[in-house]
C-alpha positions, 0 to 999 in steps of 0.5 A: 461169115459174110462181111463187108465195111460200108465207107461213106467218105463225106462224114468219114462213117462207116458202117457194117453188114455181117452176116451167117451165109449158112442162115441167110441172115444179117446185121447191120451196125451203124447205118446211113440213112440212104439205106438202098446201099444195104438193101443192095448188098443183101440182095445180091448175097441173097441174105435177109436183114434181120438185125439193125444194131447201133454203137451209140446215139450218134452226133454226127449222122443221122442214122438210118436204122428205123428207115432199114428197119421199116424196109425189111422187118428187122429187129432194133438192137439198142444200148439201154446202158447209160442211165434213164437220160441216155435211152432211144425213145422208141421201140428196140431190143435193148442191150446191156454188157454182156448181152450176147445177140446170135446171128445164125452161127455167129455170135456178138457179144455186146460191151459197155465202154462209156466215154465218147458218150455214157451209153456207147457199147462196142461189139465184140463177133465171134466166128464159130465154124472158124473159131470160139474165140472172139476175133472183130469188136466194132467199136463204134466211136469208142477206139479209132485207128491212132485214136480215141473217141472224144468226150466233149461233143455232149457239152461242148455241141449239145450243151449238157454242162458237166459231161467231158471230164465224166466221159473222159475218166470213163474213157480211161477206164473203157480203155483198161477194158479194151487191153484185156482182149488178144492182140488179134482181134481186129479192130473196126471202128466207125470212123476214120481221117476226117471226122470231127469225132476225134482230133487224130484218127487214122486213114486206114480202114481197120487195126488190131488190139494190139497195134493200137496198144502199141501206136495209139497214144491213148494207150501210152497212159496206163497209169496217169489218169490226169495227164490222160483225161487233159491231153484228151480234152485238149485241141479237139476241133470245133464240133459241127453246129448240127451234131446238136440237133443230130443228138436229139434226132437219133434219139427220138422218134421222128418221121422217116425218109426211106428213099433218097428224095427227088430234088426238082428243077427249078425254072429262073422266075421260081429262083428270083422268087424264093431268093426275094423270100430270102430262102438261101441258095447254096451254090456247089461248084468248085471255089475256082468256078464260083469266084469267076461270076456268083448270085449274090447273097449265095453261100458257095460250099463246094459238092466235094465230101465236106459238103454236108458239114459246112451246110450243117453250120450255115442252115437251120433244120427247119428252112427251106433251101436252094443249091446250085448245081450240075444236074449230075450231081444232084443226087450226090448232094441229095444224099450227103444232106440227107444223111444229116437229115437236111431234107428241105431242099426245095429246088435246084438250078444249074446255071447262074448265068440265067438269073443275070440275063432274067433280072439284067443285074450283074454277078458278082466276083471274088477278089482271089489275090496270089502270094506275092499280092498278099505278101505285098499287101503286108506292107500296109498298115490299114490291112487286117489278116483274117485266118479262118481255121479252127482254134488249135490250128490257128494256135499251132502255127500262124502268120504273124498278127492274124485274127483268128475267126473260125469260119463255120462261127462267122455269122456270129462274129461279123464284129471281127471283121472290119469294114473300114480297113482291107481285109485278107481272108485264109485258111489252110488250103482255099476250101474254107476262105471260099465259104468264107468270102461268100458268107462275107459278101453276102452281109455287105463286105466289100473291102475282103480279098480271098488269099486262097493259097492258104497256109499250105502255100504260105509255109511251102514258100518258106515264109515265117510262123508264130504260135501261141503257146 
């Protein structure tokens, strides 16, 4: 057996190619959509791709199984459990629990465990040259490593009222299931720390029933089916603005990018231009780099792995937009945003520096403050303390007196924020409270300070923390 665990750590995805070397054939279970890393591996291990195979209609990716599919002849292998309102709406091979999908001298058997969404199925390979037992399951976003799939994502992200306690009692049931196999099957999900898909998932890459019976919370309730279904539903993070419409994207049928686009280099008078149409520039470099001198009205999101999630939360799919980047890493960008199917980018520049020496305006700067201006500024009555984190964090532990404001909801709750009174801004490390200060900025605050130390400097230097119970 061939096998290789593909790992995209700019949505924390993974995916798989398993394949018979005997057959010259393989599968692939849950690709991205820059599917030149597939096409890769199979020529170099002079395999075919033959089967494309999903875990579930995904929320968080867009997949790239039609676009594998397109390149290479091979068959769509698609989960036709779920009810009539839980079906891919094109062309596949559908799959049903207990389906078995040969693969040369492999065989997978396919397993319905419903609760992460209705339609989940987890793949279950078994080696036959090496064994008749069954020894990998893929589980896609069902059992992670430390954790289990979150049920909420279909109301809470999509808005399908009624779903999350549904998902959960299957969850509980799904579960059941999972105990039944032997403790030596490995385990490899489709997602690992990092994920907005779960609220504790592990950073190791794969486990094994059997760990995961042990040290996976979800198993610590083998009877308590109301206690599970509340911890599970419980501080789970804010789910992404674009799972929505990543929803509807891998269920539908849609226009295919099978290559990964060339983003064009944008000359100065093109930038002032689209900037005075009001097309959105994101700019990409590091949040130290970006306070020193910004294009006003860009929105930094830092080119780091977060990238394509925070710029899921700020644009719509169908605008056009702008990032200001290195010309080395433009093709990094290009792909984290094609993978949630951002696909608008109409041009890039390098250099802000351009824009101010065209247009004879100055850019602008961030008023990064340190800990001990901070601390000082706390003395003052007229002071409000934003904290940018989401809900569980911010209930978990925070600094006395702070407004709580998610920063990927900012847009909608400029309300929170007063402009009378001097604001500090924060969240846990820096990266956030960056997005945040340019977002700020950009609708006309001019009274916010970037505390970027965050809670992790805030804590470390020993300074005190409430909760909310």
């Amino acid at each position: 057996m061939f096998f290789q665990h593909v790992y995209d750590k700019s949505l924390a995805q993974a995916s798989y190619f398993i394949g018979c070397q005997k057959a010259g054939v393989a599968m692939v279970i849950d690709p991205k959509r820059d599917v030149d890393t597939y096409l890769e591996i199979a020529r170099q291990n002079n395999m075919t791709i033959t089967h494309v195979a999903e875990t579930h209609i995904h929320a968080d990716f867009l997949a790239g199984s039609r676009e594998l599919a397109a390149l290479t002849g091979a068959k769509l292998y698609l989960s036709d459990e779920g009810g009539p309102d839980w079906q891919y709406q094109f062309p596949h091979v559908g799959l049903k629990d207990g389906d078995v999908i040969k693969l040369g001298n492999l065989s997978i058997e396919v397993v319905h465990t419903p609760g992460h969404t209705p339609e989940s199925i987890s793949f279950l390979l078994t080696d036959h040259p090496a064994s008749d037992e069954p020894v990998m399951l893929f589980t896609g976003d069902f059992v992670f490593v430390g954790d289990i799939g979150r049920p909420d994502l279909l109301e809470k992200a999509a808005g399908i009222k009624g779903t999350q306690d549904l998902g959960a009692q299957q969850m509980y049931q799904s579960i059941k299931r999972f105990t039944q196999l032997a403790d030596y099957v490995q385990v490899w999900p489709g997602h690992g720390a990092g994920s907005a898909c779960g609220k504790a998932l592990g950073a190791v890459p794969s486990s094994t029933v059997g760990y995961e019976k042990v040290r996976n919370w979800a198993f610590q309730y083998p009877t308590d089916e109301q206690g599970f279904v509340r911890y599970l539903l419980a501080d789970q993070p804010e789910p992404p603005k674009y799972f929505a419409m990543m929803k509807k994207l891998n269920k539908v049928d849609r226009p295919l990018l099978t290559e990964v686009p060339k983003v064009p280099k944008l000359d100065t008078d093109a930038l002032i231009g689209n900037l005075a149409k009001g097309i959105k520039l994101l700019d990409a470099r590091t949040k130290d780099v970006f306070a020193t001198g910004f294009i006003p009205g860009s929105i930094n999101i830092q080119g780091t792995n977060s990238f394509a999630t925070w710029a899921g939360w700020f644009l719509e799919y169908d605008e056009p937009f702008m990032l200001l980047a290195d010309d080395e890493q433009i093709e990094d960008l290009t792909r984290k945003l094609m993978r949630i199917g951002l696909d608008n980018v109409i041009g890039y520049v390098d250099n802000p520096n351009d824009w101010a020496q065209k247009t004879g305006k100055q850019l602008e700067t961030a008023n990064v403050i340190t800990l001990d201006e901070f601390q000082s500024l706390k003395q003052q009555n007229n002071l409000q303390v934003v904290d940018l984190r989401g809900v569980a964090e911010y209930n978990t532990a925070h600094i006395a007196g702070a407004d709580n404001v998610f920063v990927g909801t900012m847009e909608k709750n400029l309300d929170k924020v007063s402009k009378d009174r001097n604001v500090v801004i924060h969240c846990q490390g820096g990266d956030r409270a960056t997005i945040a200060y340019s977002i700020l900025a950009k609708h006309g605050y001019h009274n916010v300070l970037n505390y970027n130390g965050g809670m992790n400097e805030w804590i470390n230097a020993g300074n005190p923390v409430v909760s909310e119970s």
